[in-house]
C-alpha atoms as an extended CHARMM CRD file, in Angstrom:
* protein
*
       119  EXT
         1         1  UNK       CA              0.0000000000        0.0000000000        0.0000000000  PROA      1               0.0000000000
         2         2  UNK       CA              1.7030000000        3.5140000000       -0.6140000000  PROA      2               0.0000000000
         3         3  UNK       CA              2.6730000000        5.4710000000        2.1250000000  PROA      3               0.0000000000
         4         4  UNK       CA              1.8120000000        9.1490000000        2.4410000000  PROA      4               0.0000000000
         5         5  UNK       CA              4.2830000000       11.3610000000        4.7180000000  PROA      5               0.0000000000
         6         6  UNK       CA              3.4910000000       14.9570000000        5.8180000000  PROA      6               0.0000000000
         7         7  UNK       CA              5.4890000000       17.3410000000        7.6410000000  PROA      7               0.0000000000
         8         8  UNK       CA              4.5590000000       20.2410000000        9.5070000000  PROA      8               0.0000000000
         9         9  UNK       CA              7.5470000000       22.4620000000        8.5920000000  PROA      9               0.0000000000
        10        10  UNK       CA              8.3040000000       25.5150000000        6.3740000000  PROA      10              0.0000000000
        11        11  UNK       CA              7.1270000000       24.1030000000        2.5670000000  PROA      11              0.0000000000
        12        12  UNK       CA              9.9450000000       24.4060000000       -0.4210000000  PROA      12              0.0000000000
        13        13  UNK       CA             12.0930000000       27.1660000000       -0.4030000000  PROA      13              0.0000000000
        14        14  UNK       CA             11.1430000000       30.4800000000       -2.9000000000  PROA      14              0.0000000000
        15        15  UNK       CA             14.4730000000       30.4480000000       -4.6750000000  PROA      15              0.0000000000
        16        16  UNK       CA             16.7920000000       27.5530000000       -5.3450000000  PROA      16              0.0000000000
        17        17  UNK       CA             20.1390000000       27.3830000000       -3.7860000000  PROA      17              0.0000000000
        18        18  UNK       CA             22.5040000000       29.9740000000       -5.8160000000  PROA      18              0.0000000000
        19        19  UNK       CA             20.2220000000       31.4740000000       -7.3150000000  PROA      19              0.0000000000
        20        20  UNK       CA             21.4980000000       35.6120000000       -7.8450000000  PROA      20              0.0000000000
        21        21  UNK       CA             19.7460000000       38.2930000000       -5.6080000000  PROA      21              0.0000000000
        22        22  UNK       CA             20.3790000000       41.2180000000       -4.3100000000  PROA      22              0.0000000000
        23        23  UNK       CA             20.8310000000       42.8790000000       -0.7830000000  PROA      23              0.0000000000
        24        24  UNK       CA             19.9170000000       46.4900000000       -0.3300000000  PROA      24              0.0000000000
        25        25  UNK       CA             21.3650000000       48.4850000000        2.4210000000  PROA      25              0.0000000000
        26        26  UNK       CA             19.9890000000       51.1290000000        3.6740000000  PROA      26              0.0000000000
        27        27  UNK       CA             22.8540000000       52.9660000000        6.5050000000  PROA      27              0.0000000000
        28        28  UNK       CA             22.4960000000       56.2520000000        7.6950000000  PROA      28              0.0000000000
        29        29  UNK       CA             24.8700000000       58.2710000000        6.8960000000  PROA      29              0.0000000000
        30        30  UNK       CA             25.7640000000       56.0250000000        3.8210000000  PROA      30              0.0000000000
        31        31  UNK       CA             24.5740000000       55.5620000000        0.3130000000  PROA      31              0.0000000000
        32        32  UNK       CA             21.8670000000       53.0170000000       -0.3380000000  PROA      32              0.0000000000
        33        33  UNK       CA             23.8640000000       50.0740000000       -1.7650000000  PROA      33              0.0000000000
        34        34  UNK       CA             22.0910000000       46.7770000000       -4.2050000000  PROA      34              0.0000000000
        35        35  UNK       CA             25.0250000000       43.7890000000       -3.2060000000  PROA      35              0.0000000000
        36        36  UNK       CA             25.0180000000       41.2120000000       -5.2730000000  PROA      36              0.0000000000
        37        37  UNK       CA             24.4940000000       37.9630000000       -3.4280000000  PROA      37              0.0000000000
        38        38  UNK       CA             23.5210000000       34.2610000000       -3.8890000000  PROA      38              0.0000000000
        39        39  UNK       CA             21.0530000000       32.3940000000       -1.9700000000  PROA      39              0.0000000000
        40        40  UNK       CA             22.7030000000       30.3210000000        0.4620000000  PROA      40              0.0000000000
        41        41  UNK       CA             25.0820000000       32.8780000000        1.0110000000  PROA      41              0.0000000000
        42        42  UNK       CA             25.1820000000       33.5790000000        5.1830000000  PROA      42              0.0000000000
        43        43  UNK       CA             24.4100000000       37.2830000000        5.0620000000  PROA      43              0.0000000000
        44        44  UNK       CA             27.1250000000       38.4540000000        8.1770000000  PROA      44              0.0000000000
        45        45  UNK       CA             29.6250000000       37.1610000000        5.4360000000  PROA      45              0.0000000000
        46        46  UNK       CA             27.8990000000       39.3760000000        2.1840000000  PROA      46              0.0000000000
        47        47  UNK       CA             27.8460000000       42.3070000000        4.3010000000  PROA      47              0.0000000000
        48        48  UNK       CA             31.4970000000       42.1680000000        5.9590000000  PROA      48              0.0000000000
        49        49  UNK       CA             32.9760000000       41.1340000000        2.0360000000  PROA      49              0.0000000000
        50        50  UNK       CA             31.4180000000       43.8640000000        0.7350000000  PROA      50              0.0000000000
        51        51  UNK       CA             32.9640000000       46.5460000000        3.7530000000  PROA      51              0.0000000000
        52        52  UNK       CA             29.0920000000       46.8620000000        5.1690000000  PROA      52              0.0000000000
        53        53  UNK       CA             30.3370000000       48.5360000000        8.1190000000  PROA      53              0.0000000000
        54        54  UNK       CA             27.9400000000       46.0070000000       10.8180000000  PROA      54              0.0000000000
        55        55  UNK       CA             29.7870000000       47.0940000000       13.7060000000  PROA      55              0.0000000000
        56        56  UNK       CA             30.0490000000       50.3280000000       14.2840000000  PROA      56              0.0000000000
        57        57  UNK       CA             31.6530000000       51.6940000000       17.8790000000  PROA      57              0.0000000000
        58        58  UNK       CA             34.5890000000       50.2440000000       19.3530000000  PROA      58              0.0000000000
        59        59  UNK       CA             32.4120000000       48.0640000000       21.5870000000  PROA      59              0.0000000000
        60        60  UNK       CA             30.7610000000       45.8850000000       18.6330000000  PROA      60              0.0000000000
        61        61  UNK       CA             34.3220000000       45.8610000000       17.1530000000  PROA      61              0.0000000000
        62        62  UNK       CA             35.7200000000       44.6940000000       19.4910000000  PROA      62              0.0000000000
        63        63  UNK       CA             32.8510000000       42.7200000000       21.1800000000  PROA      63              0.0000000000
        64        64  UNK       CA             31.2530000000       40.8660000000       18.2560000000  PROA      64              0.0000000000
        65        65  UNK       CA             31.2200000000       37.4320000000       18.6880000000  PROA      65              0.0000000000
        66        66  UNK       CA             32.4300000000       36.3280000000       15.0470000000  PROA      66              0.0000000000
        67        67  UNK       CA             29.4620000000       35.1250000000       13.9890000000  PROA      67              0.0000000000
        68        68  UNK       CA             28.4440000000       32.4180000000       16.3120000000  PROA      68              0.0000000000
        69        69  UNK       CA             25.2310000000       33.9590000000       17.3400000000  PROA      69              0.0000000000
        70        70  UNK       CA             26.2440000000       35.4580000000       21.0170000000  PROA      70              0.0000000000
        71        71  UNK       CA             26.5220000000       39.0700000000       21.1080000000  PROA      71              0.0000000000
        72        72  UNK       CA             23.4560000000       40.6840000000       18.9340000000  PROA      72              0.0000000000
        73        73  UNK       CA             25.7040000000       43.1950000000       17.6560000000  PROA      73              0.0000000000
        74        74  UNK       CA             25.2260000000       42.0460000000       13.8660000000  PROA      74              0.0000000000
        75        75  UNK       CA             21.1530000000       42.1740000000       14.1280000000  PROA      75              0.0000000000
        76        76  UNK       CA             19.8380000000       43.8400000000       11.5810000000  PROA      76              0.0000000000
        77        77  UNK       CA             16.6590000000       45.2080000000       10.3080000000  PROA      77              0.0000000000
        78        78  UNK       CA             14.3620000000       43.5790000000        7.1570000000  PROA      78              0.0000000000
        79        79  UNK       CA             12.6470000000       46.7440000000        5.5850000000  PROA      79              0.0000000000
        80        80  UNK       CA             11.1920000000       44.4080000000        2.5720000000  PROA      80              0.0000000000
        81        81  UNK       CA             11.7190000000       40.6800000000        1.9570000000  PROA      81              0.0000000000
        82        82  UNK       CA             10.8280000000       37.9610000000       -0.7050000000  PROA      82              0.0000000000
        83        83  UNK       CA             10.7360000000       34.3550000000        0.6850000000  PROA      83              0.0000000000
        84        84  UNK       CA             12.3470000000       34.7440000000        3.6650000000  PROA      84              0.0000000000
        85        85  UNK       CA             11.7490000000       32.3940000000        6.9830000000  PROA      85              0.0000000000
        86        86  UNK       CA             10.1410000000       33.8740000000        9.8810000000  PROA      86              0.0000000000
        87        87  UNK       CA             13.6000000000       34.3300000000       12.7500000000  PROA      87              0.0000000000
        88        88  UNK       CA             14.3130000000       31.2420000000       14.7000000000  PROA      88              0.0000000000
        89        89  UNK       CA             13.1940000000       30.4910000000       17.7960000000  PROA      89              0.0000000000
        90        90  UNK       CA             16.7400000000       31.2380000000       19.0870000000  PROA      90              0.0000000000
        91        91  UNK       CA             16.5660000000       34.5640000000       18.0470000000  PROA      91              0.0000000000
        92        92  UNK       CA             13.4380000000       35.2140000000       19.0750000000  PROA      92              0.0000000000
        93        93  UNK       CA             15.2850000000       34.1970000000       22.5450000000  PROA      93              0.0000000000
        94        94  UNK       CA             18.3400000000       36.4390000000       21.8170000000  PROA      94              0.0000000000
        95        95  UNK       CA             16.7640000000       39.4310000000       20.6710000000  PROA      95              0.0000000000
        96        96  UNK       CA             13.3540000000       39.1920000000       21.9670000000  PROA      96              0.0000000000
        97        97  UNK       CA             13.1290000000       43.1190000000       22.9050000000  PROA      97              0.0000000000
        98        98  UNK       CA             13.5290000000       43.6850000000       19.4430000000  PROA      98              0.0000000000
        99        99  UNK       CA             10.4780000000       43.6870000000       16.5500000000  PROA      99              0.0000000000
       100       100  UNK       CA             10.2690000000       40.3840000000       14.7050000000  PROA      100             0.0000000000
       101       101  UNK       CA             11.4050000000       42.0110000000       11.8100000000  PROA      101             0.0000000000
       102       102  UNK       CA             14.9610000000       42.3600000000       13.1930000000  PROA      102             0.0000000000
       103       103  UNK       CA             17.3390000000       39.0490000000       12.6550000000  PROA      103             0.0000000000
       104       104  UNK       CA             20.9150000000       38.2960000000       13.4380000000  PROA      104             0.0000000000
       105       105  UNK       CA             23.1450000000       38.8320000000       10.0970000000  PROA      105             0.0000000000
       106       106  UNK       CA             25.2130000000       35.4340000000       11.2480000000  PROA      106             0.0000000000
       107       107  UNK       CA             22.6240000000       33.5100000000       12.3340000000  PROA      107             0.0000000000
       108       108  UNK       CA             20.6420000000       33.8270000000        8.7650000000  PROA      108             0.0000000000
       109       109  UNK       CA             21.5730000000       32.5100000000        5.3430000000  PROA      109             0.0000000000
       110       110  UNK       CA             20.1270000000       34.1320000000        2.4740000000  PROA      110             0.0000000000
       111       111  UNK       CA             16.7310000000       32.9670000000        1.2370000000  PROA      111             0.0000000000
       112       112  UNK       CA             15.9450000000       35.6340000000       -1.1750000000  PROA      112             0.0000000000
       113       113  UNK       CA             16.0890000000       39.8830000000       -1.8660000000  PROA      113             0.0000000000
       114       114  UNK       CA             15.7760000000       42.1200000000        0.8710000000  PROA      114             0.0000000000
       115       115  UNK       CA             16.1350000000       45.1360000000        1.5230000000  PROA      115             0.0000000000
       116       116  UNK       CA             17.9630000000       45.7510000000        5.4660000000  PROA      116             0.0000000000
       117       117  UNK       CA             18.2340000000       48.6940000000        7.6070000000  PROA      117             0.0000000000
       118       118  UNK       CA             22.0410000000       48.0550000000        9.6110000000  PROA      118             0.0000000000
       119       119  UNK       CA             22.3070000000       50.1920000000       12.5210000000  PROA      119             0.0000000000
């Protein structure tokens, strides 16, 4: 007899692994910016290769955690977004006084265009 399996998670992602979208970043003080990017690509990494400056003040400098998910300093802010995940339950832990629209940079690999406000 066949089998039928269900599953109560997230269904298939919106865009295939590699596929080429871009990042806006919106930075006061700084010129809105379109990076290139791929999906897959963990976002902390996109921004710091392409000199986002994510921590600004010698605290996050030298405070950041390098991307293991500890110190917040790299969360930043989804303005717009096309096929993202709703944040983890982690960082719903981590960042809780924060609106659900904020996510950790490191934490998040890219699913799709968006367009981020970074502190």
């Amino acid at each position: 007899s066949p089998v039928v399996i269900e599953f109560d998670g997230p269904g298939l992602p919106a865009f295939e692994i590699g596929t080429d979208v871009g990042i806006t970043v919106v930075q006061e003080g700084k010129e809105t910016i379109t990076l290139p990017a791929k999906v897959g690509d963990n976002l902390r990494k996109v921004l710091l290769d392409n000199k986002v400056e994510l921590y600004r003040g010698m605290k996050k400098k030298l405070g950041n955690c390098g991307g293991g998910g500890q110190c917040t300093f790299c969360a930043v802010d989804f303005v717009e977004e096309e096929g993202w995940e709703s944040r983890s339950e982690y960082e719903d832990t981590k960042i809780a006084k924060y609106p659900p629209t904020v996510r950790l940079a490191c934490l998040n690999n890219i699913q799709g265009p968006a367009t981020i406000r970074v502190e």
